[in-house]
C-alpha positions, 0 to 999 in steps of 0.5 A: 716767916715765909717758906720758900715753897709758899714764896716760889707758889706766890711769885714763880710766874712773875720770875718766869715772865721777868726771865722772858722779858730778859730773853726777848732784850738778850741783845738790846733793851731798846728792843721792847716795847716801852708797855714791856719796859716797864714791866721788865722794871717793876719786875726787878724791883719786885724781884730784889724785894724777893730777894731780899726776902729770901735772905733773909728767911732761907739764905742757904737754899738753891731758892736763893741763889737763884733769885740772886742769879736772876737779879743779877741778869736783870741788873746787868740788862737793865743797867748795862753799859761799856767797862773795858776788859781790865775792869772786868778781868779784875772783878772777876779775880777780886770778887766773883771767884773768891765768892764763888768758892766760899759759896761751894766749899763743901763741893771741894772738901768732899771731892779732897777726901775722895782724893785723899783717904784711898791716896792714904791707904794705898801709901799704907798697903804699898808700904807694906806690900810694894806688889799691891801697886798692880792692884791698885794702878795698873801699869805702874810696875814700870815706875816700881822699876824706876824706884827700885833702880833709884831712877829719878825719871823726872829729871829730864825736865831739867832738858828744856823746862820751858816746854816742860812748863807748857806740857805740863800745864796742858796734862794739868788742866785736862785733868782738872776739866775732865773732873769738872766734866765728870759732873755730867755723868752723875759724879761718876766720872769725877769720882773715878778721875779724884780716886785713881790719880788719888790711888797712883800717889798714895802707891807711888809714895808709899813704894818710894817710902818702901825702897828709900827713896821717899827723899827723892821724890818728895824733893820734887813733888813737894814744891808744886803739890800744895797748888795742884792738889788744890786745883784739882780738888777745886775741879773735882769739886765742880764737877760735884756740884754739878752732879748734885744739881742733877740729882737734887735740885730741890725746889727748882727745876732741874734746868734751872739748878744746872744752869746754876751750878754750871755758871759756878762751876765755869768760874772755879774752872777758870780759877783752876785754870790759873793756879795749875799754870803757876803750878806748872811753872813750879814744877819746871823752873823749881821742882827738879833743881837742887835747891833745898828741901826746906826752900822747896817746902817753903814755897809750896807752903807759902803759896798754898797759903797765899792762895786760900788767904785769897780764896776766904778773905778776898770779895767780901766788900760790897760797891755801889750800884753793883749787882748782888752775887752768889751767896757765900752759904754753900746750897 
């Protein structure tokens, strides 16, 4: 069984040399000479066969999704033709994102728990001690004041839930960029955006469930909480992975696990992008509305579990003549 260290000593000049001959056809292949035509071919074909290898002998590696980046760019160059925009938009929401996902999960479970333990002890300590939300998110002394009042101040949605939608769709989405941003400052940032906004529920939570008025707020958080949360661990989860590619990339260079990452990150973004606008028009047309709680329930529910039966079910067919993509085994 080969290694991947004894794979990449044998074979990286050859994938160097096939990444610049996709460089010099970035445009056209018609633009190489037909010696470098035929280089570039039996360079693919040497490639896949790599690849090949590599799935089989070390699929979790960064090794491997690097190789299956590079056929893919190869495929696509050396096969390229016209689709309409349709086709490509339905490729990527039937295939690349659900792929793309399963093949960074762990990304996203450990961003969650970065959210959600310190959400879980502030809930507790603001239960217990409702002055503790200062501690814990500076500023909030304005909200306590609502809840203590029984102000529900998320009503003024009800005024104009149109350009509420927009509004927060807008405030949703930067959240989640700056998360996935964060990446590049090492994690740090997309630690610090998971665990504060983590740290104001819990609080908020905990001091409603402190004064009774825990009824109120989860009537309206509950509908849209399961999509927001999963956007912004997705996010969250991005911005990680990029971190983790900055500071291990293994057996590829540091350009390279980057880019890698980076490709994978802009697609969860993009999928993160569509979940928080169906969130957002939860939260304006269902949330604030007097329906029951059970319905409120059942929605957040049932589109959580639309969402992930999609996210880990969905892309798991391969077609002919398509390029290989990102392995579903997490780097």
């Amino acid at each position: 069984m080969i290694t991947p260290d004894r794979q990449i000593r044998q074979r990286s000049s050859a994938w160097a040399r096939l990444e610049a001959l996709l460089d010099q056809a970035h445009q056209s292949i018609v633009q190489l000479p037909a010696e470098e035509l035929r280089e570039l071919g039996e360079l693919y074909r040497q490639v896949c066969t790599d690849l090949a290898i590599a799935r089989r002998d070390f699929p979790d590696h960064p090794q491997t999704a690097y190789l299956n980046q590079l056929v893919a760019r190869a495929h696509g160059t050396i096969y390229r033709y016209s689709v309409n925009e349709p086709n490509r938009i339905l490729t990527f929401f039937r295939i690349t994102l659900p792929r793309t996902f399963r093949a960074t999960w762990p990304m996203t479970l450990t961003a969650a728990l970065v959210f959600l333990l310190p959400a879980i002890i502030a809930f507790i300590a603001a239960f217990r001690d409702p002055t503790l939300g200062e501690a814990f998110v500076p500023g909030i002394d304005g909200i306590v004041s609502q809840i203590q009042n029984g102000e529900e101040w998320w009503l003024r949605i009800n005024e104009g839930p149109a350009a509420a939608s927009a509004e927060i769709m807008t405030n949703n989405i930067n959240v989640a960029i700056r998360a996935f941003a964060g990446g590049i400052t090492f994690g740090i940032y997309t630690l610090y955006i998971l665990l504060t906004n983590g740290l104001l529920l819990g609080t908020v939570a905990g001091i409603a469930q402190r004064f009774a008025f825990a009824d109120n707020l989860w009537s309206f958080v509950i509908g849209h909480l399961t999509l927001e949360l999963s956007a912004i661990f997705i996010a969250g989860g991005a911005g990680l992975q990029l971190a983790w590619a900055i500071l291990r990339p293994g057996t590829l260079s540091r350009r390279n696990a980057l880019m890698i990452a980076g490709r994978r990150a802009i697609i969860l973004v993009i999928g993160c992008a569509v979940i928080l606008v169906a969130a957002g028009l939860i939260e304006a047309f269902i949330s604030p509305t007097d329906l029951p709680f059970l319905l409120k329930l059942i929605v957040s529910l049932g589109s959580g579990g639309l969402l992930y039966t999609y996210l880990f079910l969905s892309g798991h067919e391969v077609r002919d003549g398509s390029p290989p993509s990102a392995p579903d085994q997490p780097n």
